[in-house]
py3Dmol code that shows the C-alpha trace and the ligand (Angstrom):
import py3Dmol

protein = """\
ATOM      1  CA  UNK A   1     127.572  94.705  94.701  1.00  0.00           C
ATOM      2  CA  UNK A   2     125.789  91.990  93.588  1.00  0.00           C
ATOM      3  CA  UNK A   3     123.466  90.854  90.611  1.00  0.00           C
ATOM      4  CA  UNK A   4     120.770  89.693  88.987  1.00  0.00           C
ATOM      5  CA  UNK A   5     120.725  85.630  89.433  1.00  0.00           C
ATOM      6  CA  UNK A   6     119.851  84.521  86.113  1.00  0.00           C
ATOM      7  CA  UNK A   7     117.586  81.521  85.000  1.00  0.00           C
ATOM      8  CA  UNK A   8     120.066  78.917  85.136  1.00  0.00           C
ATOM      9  CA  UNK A   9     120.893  79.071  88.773  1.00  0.00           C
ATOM     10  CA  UNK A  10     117.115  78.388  89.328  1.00  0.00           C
ATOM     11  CA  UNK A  11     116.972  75.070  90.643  1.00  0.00           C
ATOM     12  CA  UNK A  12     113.861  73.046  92.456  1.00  0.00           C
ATOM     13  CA  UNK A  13     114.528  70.744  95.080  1.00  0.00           C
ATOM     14  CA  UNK A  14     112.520  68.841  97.810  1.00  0.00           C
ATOM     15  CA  UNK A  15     113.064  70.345 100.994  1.00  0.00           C
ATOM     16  CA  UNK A  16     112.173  69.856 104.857  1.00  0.00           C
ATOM     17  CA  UNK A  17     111.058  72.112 107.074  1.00  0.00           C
ATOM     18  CA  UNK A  18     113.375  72.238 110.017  1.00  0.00           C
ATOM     19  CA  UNK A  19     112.951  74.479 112.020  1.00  0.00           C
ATOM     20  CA  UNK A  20     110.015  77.645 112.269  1.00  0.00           C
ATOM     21  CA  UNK A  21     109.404  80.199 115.248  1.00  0.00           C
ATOM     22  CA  UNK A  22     107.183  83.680 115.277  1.00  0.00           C
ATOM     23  CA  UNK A  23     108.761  86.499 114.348  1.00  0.00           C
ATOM     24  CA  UNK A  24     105.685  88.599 115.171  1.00  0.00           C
ATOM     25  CA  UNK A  25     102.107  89.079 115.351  1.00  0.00           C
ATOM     26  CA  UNK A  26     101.147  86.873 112.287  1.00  0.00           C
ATOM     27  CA  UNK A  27     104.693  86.260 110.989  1.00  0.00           C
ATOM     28  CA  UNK A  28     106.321  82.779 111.277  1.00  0.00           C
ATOM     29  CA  UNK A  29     109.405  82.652 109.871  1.00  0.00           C
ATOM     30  CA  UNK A  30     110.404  78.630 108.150  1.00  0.00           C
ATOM     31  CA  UNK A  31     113.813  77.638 108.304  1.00  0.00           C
ATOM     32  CA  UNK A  32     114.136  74.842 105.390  1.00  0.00           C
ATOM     33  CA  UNK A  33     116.989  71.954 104.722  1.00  0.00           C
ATOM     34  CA  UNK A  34     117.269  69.806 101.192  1.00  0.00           C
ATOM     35  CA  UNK A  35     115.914  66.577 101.862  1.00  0.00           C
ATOM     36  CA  UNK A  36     119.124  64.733 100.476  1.00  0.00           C
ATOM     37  CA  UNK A  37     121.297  66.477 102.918  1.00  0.00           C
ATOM     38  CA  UNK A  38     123.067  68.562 100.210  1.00  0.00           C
ATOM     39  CA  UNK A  39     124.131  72.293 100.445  1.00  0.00           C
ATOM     40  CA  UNK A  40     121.412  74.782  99.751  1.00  0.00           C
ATOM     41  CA  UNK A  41     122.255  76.603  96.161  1.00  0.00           C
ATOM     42  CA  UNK A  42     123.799  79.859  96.661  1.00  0.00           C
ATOM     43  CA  UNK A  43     122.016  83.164  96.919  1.00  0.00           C
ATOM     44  CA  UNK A  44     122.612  86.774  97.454  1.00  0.00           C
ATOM     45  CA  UNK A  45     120.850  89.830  99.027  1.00  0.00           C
ATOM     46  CA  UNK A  46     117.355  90.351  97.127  1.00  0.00           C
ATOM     47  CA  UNK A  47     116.266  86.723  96.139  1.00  0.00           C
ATOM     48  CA  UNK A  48     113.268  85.200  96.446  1.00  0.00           C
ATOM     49  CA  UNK A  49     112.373  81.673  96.271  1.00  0.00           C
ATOM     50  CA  UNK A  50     109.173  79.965  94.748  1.00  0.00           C
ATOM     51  CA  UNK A  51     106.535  77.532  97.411  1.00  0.00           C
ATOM     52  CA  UNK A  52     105.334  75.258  95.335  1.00  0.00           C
ATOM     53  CA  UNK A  53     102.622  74.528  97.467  1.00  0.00           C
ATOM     54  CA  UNK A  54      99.905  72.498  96.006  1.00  0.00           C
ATOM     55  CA  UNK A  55      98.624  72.068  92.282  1.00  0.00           C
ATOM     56  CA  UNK A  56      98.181  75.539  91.016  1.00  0.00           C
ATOM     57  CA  UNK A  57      98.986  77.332  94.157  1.00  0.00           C
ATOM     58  CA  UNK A  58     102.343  78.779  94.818  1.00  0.00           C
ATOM     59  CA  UNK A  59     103.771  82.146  95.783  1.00  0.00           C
ATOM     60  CA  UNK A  60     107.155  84.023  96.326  1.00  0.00           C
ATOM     61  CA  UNK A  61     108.895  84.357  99.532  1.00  0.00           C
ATOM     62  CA  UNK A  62     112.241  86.919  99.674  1.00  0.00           C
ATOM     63  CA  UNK A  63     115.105  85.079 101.763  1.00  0.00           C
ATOM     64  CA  UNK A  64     116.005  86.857 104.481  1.00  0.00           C
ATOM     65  CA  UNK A  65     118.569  84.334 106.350  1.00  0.00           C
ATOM     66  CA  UNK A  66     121.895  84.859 106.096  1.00  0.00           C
ATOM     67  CA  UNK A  67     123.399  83.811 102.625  1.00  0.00           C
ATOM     68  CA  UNK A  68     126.699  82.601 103.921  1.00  0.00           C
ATOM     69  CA  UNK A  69     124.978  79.775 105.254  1.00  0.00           C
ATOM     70  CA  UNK A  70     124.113  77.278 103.419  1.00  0.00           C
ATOM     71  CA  UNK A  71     123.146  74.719 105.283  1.00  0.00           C
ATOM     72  CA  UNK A  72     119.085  76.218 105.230  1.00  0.00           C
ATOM     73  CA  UNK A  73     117.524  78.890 103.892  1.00  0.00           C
ATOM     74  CA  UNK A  74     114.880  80.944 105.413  1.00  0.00           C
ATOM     75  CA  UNK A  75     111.586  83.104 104.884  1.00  0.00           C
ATOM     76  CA  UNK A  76     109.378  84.682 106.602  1.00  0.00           C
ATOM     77  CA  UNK A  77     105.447  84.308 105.910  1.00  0.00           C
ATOM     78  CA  UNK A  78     102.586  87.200 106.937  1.00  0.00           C
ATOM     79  CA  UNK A  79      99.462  85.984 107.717  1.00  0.00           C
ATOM     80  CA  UNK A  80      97.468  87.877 105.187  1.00  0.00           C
ATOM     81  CA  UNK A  81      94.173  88.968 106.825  1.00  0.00           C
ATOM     82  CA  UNK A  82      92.687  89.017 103.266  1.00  0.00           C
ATOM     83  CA  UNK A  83      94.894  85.936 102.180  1.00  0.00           C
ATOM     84  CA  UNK A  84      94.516  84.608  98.707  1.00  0.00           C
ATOM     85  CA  UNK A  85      95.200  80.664 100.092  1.00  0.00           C
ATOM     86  CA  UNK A  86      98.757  81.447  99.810  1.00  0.00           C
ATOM     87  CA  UNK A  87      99.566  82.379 103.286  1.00  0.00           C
ATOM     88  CA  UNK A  88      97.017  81.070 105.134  1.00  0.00           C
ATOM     89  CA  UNK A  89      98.233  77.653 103.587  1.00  0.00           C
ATOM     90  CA  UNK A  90     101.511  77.968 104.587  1.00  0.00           C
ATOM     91  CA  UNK A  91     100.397  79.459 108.609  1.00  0.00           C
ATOM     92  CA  UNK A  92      98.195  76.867 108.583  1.00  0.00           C
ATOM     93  CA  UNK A  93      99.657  73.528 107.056  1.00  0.00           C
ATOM     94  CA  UNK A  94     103.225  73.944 107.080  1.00  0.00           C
ATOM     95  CA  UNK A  95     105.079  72.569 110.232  1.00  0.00           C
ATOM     96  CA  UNK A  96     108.572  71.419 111.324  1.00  0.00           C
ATOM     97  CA  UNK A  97     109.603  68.381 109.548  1.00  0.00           C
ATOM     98  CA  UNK A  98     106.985  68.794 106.303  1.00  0.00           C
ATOM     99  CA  UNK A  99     108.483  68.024 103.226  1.00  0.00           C
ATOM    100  CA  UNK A 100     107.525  70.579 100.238  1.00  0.00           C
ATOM    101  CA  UNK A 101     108.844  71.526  96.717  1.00  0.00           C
ATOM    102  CA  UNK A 102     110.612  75.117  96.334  1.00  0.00           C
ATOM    103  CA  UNK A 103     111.819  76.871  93.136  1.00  0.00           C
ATOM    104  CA  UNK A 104     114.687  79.608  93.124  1.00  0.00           C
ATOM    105  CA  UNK A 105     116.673  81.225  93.830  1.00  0.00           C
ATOM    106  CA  UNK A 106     115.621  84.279  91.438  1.00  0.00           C
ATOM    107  CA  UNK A 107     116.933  87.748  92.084  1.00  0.00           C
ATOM    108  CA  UNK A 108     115.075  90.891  90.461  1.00  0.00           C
ATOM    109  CA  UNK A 109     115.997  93.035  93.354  1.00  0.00           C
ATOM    110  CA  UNK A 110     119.979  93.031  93.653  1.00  0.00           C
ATOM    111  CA  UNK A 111     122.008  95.289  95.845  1.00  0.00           C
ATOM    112  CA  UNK A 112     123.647  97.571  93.072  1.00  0.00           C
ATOM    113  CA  UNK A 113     126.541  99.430  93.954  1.00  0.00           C
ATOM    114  CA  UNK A 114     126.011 102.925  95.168  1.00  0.00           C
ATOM    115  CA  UNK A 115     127.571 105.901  97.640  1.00  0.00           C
ATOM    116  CA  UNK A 116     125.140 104.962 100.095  1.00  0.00           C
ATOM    117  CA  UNK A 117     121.902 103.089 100.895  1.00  0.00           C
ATOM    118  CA  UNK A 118     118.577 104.606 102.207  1.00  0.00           C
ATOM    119  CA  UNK A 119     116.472 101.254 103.171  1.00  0.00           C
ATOM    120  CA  UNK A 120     112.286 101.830 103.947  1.00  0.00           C
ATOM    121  CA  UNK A 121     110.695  98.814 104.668  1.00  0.00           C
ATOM    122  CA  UNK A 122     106.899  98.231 105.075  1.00  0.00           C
ATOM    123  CA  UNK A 123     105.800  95.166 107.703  1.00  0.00           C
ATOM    124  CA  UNK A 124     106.472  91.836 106.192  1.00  0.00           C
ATOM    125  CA  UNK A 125     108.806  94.151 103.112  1.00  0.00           C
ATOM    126  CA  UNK A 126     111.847  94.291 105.881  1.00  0.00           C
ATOM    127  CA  UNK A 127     112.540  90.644 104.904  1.00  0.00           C
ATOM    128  CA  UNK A 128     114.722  91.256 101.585  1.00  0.00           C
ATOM    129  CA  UNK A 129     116.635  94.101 103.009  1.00  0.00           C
ATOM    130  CA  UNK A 130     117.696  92.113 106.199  1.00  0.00           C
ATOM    131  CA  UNK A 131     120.789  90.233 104.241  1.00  0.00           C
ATOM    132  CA  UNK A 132     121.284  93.766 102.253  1.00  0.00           C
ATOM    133  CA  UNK A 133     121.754  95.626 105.228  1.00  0.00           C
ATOM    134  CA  UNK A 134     123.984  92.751 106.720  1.00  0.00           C
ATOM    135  CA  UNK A 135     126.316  92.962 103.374  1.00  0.00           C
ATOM    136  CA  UNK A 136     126.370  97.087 103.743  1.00  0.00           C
ATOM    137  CA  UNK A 137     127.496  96.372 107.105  1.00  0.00           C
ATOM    138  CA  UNK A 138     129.945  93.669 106.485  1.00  0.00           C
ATOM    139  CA  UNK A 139     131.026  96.049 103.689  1.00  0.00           C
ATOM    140  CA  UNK A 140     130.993  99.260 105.650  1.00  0.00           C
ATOM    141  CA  UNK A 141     128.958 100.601 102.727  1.00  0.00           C
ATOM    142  CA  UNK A 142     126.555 103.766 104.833  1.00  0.00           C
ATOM    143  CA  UNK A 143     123.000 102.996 104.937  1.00  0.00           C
ATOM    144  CA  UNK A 144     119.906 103.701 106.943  1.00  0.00           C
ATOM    145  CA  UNK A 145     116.835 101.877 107.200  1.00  0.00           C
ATOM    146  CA  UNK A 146     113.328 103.405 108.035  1.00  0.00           C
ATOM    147  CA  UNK A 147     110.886 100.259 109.252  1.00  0.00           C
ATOM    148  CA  UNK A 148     107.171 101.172 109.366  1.00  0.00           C
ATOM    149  CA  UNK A 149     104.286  98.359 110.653  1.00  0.00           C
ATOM    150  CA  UNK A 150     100.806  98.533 112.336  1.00  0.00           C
ATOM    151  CA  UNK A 151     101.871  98.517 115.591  1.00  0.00           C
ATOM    152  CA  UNK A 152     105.644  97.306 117.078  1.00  0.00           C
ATOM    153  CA  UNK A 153     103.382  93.797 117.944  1.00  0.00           C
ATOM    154  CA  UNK A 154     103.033  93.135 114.239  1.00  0.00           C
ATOM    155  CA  UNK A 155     106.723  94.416 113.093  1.00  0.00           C
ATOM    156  CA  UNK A 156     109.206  91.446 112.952  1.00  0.00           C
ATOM    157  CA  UNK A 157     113.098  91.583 113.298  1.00  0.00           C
ATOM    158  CA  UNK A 158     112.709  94.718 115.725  1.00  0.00           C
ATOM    159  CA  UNK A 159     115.438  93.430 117.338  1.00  0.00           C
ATOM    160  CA  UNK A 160     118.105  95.248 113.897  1.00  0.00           C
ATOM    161  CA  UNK A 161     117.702  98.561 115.910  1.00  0.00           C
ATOM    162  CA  UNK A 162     119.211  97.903 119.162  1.00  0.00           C
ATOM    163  CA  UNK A 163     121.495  95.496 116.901  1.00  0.00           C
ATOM    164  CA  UNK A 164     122.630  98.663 114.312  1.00  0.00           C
ATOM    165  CA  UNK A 165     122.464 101.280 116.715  1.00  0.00           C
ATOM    166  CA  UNK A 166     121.678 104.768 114.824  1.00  0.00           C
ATOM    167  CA  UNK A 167     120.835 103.664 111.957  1.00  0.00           C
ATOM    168  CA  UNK A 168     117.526 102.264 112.280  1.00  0.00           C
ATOM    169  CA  UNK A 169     114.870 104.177 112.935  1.00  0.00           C
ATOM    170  CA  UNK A 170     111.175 101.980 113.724  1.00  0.00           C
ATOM    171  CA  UNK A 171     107.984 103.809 112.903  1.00  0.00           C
ATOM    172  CA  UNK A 172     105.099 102.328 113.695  1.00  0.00           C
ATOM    173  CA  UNK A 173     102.100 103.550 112.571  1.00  0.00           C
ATOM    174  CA  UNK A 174      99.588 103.335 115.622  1.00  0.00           C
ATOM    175  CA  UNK A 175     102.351 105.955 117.721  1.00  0.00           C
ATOM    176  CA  UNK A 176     103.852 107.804 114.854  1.00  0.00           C
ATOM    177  CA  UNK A 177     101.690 107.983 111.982  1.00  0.00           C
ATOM    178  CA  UNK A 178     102.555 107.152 108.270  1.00  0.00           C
ATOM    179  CA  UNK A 179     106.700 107.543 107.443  1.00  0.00           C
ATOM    180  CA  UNK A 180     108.043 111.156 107.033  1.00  0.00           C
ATOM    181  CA  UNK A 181     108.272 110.168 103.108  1.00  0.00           C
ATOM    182  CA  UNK A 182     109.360 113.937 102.090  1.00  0.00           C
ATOM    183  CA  UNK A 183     112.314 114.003 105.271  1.00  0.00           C
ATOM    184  CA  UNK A 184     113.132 111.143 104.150  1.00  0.00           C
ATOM    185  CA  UNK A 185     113.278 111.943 100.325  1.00  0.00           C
ATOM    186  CA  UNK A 186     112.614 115.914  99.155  1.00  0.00           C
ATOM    187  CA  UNK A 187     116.279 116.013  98.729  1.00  0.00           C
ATOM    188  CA  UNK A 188     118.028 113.829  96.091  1.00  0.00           C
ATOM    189  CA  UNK A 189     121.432 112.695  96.647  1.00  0.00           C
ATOM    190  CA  UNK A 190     123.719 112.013  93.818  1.00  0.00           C
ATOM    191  CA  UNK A 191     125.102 108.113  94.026  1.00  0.00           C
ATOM    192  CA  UNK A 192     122.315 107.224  96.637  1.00  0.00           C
ATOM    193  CA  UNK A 193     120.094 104.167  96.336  1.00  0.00           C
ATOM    194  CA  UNK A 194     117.177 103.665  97.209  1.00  0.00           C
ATOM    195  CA  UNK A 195     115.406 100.476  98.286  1.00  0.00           C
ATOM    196  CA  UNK A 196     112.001  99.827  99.520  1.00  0.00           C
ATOM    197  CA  UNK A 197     109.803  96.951  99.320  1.00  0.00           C
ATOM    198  CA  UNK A 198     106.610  97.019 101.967  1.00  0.00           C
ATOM    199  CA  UNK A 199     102.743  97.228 100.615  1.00  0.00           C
ATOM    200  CA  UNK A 200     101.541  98.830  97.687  1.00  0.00           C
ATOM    201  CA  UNK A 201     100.308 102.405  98.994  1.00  0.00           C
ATOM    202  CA  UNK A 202     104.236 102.409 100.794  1.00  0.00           C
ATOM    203  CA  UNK A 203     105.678 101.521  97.036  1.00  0.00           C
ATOM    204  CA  UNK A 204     103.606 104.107  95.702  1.00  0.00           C
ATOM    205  CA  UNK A 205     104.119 106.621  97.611  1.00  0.00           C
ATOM    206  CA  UNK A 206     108.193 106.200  97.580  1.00  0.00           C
ATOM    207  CA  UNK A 207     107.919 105.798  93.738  1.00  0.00           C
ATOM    208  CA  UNK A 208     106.067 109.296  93.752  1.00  0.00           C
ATOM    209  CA  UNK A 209     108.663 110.665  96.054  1.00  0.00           C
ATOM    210  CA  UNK A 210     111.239 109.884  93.902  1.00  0.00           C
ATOM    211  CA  UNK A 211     109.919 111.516  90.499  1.00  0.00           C
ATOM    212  CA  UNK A 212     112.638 113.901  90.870  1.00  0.00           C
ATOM    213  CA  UNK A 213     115.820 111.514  91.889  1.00  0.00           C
ATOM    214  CA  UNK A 214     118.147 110.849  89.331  1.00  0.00           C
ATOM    215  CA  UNK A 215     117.227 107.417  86.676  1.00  0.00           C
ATOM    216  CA  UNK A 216     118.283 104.523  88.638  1.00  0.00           C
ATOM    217  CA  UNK A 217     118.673 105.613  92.480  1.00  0.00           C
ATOM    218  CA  UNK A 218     114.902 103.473  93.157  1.00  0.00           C
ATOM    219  CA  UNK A 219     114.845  99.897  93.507  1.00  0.00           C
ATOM    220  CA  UNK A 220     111.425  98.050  94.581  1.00  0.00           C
ATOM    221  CA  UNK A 221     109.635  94.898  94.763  1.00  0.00           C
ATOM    222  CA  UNK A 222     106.647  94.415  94.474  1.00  0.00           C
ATOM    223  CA  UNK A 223     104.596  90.811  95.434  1.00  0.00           C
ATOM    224  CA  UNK A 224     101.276  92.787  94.517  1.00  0.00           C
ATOM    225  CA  UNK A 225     100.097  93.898  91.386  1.00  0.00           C
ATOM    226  CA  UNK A 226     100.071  97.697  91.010  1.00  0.00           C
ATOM    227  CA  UNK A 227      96.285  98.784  91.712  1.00  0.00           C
ATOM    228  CA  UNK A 228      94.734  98.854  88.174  1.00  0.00           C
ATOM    229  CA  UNK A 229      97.881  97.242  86.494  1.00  0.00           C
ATOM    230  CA  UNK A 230      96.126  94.388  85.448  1.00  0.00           C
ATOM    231  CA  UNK A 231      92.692  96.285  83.982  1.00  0.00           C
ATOM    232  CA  UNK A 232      91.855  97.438  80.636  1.00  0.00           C
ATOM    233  CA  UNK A 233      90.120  96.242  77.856  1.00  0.00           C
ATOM    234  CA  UNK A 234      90.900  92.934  76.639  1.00  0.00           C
ATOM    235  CA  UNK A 235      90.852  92.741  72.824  1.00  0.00           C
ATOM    236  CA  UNK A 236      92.120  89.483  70.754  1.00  0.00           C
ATOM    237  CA  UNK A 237      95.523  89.343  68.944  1.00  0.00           C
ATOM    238  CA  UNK A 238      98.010  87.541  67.184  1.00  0.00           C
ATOM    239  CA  UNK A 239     101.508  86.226  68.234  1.00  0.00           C
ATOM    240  CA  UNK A 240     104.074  84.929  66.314  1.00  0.00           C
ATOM    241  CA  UNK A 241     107.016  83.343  67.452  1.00  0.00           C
ATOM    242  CA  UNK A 242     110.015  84.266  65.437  1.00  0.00           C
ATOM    243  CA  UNK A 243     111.997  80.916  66.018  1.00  0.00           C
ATOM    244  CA  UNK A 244     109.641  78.439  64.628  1.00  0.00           C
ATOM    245  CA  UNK A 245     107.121  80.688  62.250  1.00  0.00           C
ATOM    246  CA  UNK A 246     103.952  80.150  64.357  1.00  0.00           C
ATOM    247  CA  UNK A 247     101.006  82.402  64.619  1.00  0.00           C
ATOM    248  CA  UNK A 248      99.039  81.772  67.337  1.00  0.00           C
ATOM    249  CA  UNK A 249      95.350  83.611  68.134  1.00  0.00           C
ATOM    250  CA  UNK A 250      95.344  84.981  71.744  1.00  0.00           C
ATOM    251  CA  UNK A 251      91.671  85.469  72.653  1.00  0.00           C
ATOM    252  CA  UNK A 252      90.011  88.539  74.372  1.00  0.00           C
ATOM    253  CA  UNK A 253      89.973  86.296  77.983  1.00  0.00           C
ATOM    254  CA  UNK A 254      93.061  84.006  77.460  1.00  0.00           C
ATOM    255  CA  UNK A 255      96.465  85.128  78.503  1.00  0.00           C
ATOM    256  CA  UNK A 256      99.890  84.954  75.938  1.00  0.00           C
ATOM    257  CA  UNK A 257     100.815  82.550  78.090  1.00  0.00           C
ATOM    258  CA  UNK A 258      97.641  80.361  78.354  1.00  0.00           C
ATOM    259  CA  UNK A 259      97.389  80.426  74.067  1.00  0.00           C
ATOM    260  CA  UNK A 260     101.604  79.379  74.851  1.00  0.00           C
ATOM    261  CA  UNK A 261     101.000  76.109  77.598  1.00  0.00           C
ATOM    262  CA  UNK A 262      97.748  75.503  74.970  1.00  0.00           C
ATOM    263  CA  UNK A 263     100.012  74.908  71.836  1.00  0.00           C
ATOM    264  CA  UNK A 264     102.922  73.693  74.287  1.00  0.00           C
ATOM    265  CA  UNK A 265     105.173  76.465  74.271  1.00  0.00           C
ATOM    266  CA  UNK A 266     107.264  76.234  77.512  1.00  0.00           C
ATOM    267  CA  UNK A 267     107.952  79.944  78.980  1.00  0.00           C
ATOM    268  CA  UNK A 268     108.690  80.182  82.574  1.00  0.00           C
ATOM    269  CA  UNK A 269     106.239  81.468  85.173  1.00  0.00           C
ATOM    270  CA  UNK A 270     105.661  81.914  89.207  1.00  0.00           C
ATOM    271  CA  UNK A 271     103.558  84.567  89.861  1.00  0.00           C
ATOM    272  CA  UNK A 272     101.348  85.091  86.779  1.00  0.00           C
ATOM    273  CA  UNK A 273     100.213  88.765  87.492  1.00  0.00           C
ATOM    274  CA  UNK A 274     103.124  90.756  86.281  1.00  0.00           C
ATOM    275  CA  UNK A 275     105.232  91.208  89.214  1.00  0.00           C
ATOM    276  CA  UNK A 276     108.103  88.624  89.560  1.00  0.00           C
ATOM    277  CA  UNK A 277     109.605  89.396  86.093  1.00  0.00           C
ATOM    278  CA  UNK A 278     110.398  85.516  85.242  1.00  0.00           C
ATOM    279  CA  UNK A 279     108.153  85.106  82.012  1.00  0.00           C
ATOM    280  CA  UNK A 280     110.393  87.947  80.184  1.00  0.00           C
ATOM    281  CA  UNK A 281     109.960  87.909  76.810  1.00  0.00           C
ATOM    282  CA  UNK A 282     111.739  89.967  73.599  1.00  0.00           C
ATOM    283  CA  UNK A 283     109.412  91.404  72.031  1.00  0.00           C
ATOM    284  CA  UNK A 284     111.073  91.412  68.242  1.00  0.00           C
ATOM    285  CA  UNK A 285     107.974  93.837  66.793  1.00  0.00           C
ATOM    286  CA  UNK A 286     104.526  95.647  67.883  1.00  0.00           C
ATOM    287  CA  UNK A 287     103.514  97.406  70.553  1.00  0.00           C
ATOM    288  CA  UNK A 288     102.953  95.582  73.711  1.00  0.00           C
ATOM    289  CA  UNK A 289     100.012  97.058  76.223  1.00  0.00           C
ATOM    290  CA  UNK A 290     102.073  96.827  79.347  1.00  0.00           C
ATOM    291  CA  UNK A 291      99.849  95.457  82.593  1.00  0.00           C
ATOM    292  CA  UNK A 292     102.488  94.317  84.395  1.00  0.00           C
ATOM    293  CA  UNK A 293     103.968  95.702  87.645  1.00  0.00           C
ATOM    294  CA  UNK A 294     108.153  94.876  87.386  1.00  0.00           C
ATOM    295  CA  UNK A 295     109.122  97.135  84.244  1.00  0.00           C
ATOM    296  CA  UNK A 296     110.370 100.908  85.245  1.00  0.00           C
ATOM    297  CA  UNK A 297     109.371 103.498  82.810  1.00  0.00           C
ATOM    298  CA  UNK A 298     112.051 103.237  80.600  1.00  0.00           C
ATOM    299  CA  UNK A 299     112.145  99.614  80.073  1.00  0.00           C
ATOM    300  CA  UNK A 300     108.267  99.971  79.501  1.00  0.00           C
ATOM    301  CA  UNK A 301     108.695 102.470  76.740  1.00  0.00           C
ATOM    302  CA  UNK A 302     111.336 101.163  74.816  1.00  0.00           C
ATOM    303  CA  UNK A 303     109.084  97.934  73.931  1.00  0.00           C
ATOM    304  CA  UNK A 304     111.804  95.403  73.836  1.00  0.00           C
ATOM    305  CA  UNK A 305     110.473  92.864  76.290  1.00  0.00           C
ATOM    306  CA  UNK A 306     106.661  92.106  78.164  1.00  0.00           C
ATOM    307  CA  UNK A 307     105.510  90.339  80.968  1.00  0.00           C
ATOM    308  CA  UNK A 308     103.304  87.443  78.615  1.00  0.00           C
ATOM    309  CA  UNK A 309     101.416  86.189  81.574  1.00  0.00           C
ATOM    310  CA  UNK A 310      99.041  89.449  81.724  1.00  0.00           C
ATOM    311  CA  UNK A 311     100.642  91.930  79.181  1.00  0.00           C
ATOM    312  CA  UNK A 312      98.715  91.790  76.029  1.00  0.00           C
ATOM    313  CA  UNK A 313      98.927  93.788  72.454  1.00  0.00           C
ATOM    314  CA  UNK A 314      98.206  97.155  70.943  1.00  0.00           C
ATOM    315  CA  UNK A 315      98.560  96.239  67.737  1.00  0.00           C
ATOM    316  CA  UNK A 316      97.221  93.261  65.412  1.00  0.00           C
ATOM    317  CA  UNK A 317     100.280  90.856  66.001  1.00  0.00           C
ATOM    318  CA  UNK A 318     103.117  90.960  68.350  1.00  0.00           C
ATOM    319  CA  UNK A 319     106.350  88.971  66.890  1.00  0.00           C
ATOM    320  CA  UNK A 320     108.270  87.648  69.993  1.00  0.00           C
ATOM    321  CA  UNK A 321     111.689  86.020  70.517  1.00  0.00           C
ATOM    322  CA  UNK A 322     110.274  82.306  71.228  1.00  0.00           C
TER     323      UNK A 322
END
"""
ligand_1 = """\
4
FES
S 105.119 85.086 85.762
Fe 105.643 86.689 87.154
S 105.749 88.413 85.834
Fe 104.945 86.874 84.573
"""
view = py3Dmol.view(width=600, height=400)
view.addModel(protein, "pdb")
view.setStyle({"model": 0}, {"cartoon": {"style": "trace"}})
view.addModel(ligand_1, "xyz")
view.setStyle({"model": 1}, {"stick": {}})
view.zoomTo()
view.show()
């Protein structure tokens, strides 16, 4: 339905805020404008956006207005109660009329075409599938969506059940427990899709549930590492990049990427823990050690591209396409 954006429609731009509210319990929701009074860049159902929000400190927001209009663009920011400065920078500091630097849109989590759509969201994870479920509905694609949280207090958007009536169904977790994963899933349906994005034990567990669906019928996102992606032992390697003949040493506590910005190799980043997918890199020969969390399985074993902001080597020298 619609795909991946690719590199060159990232743009960054100075923005203004212009407008925020609460959308629950610890989620405000930032509504922002281009500061020269321009169009926002078109965007489709899946993207996420960049807050570039000081020196060294930026994270990834899904957009979750409605991409039609183009006039803002929104997010919609949890509070993390164990926040890494991300969020409780942006709760904190970021108010109506603040003028801040965004990158995006990217788009590793498109709406593919399929016979029908099961959504599960987890808290804050409704926020991509909001415009997805609007374009299945503006479609008249079938789709239902399954919407756990804490408590209904902490769930934003509530308000897409009494707005799609029968297709929604709200589980929150203080009155009904964890979601009915194997109702949900123990039977796989030929042409289905499946999208979830939520925290990592929800991604998990849907990823488990779906061992036995056909290749291709799961689509996540992640904003977390996997637990353990990122461990393992760190040995030293070489890199070479084919395009200019250059062998470069990548030390047991330096990243690819680090030994890259070091000898000024540009390669783009944004999260720089394996899960956004935007430092993709061909990997032209060698054996990567995968630690990132935004490969499947298949695109993991075939060894063609890495993650070089946390994937390292298991071999002496890894040539990539750079
Ligand atoms: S920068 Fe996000 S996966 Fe590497």
């Amino acid at each position: 339905m619609n795909t991946k954006l690719s590199d060159s429609d990232v743009v960054e731009l100075e923005v203004v805020v212009v407008a925020t509210h609460d959308a629950a319990d610890g989620i405000r929701a930032f509504d922002f404008a281009r500061v020269d009074g321009e169009p926002m860049p078109p965007w489709n159902p899946g993207a996420h956006i960049d807050l570039l929000l000081t020196p060294g400190l930026e994270r990834q927001y899904s957009l979750c207005g409605d991409p039609n209009q183009l006039e803002t663009w929104r997010v919609a920011v949890l509070r993390e109660p164990e926040s890494r400065g991300g969020s409780e920078w942006v709760h904190e500091r970021l108010a109506e009329g603040d003028k801040l630097r965004i990158r995006g849109p990217r788009n590793n989590f498109p709406l593919v075409e399929a016979s029908e759509y099961i959504f599960i969201a987890g808290g804050i994870g409704i926020t991509p599938l909001l415009p997805m479920i609007a374009e299945c509905e503006a479609k008249g694609r079938p789709w239902t969506l399954t919407y756990g949280g804490r408590s209904p207090s902490s769930m934003g958007f509530t308000h897409i059940e009494s707005e799609y009536d029968g297709k929604v169904t709200l589980w929150p977790q203080d009155s009904r427990g964890l979601i009915d994963l194997a109702a949900l899933l123990n039977t796989p349906r030929d042409g289905a899709a499946v999208y979830c994005c939520g925290p990592g034990v929800l991604l998990d567990a849907v990823e488990k549930s779906c061992e036995h669906w056909p290749d291709g019928s799961l689509h996540l996102e992640r904003f977390r590492p996997k637990a353990g992606a990122l461990d393992g032992v760190s040995r030293s390697f070489e890199i070479e990049l084919d395009q200019t003949g250059l062998v470069l040493t990548v030390g047991e506590n330096e990243s690819i990427v680090d030994v890259l910005d070091k000898a000024g190799v540009e390669v783009p980043t944004s999260c720089r823990e394996g899960t956004c997918g935007t430092c993709e890199t061909v990997v032209l020969d060698g054996i990567p050690d995968h630690r990132d969390s935004f490969l499947n399985d298949f695109e993991r074993d075939s060894n063609e591209v890495m993650m070089v902001c946390c994937s390292r080597a298991k071999c002496d020298r890894l040539v990539l396409d750079l």
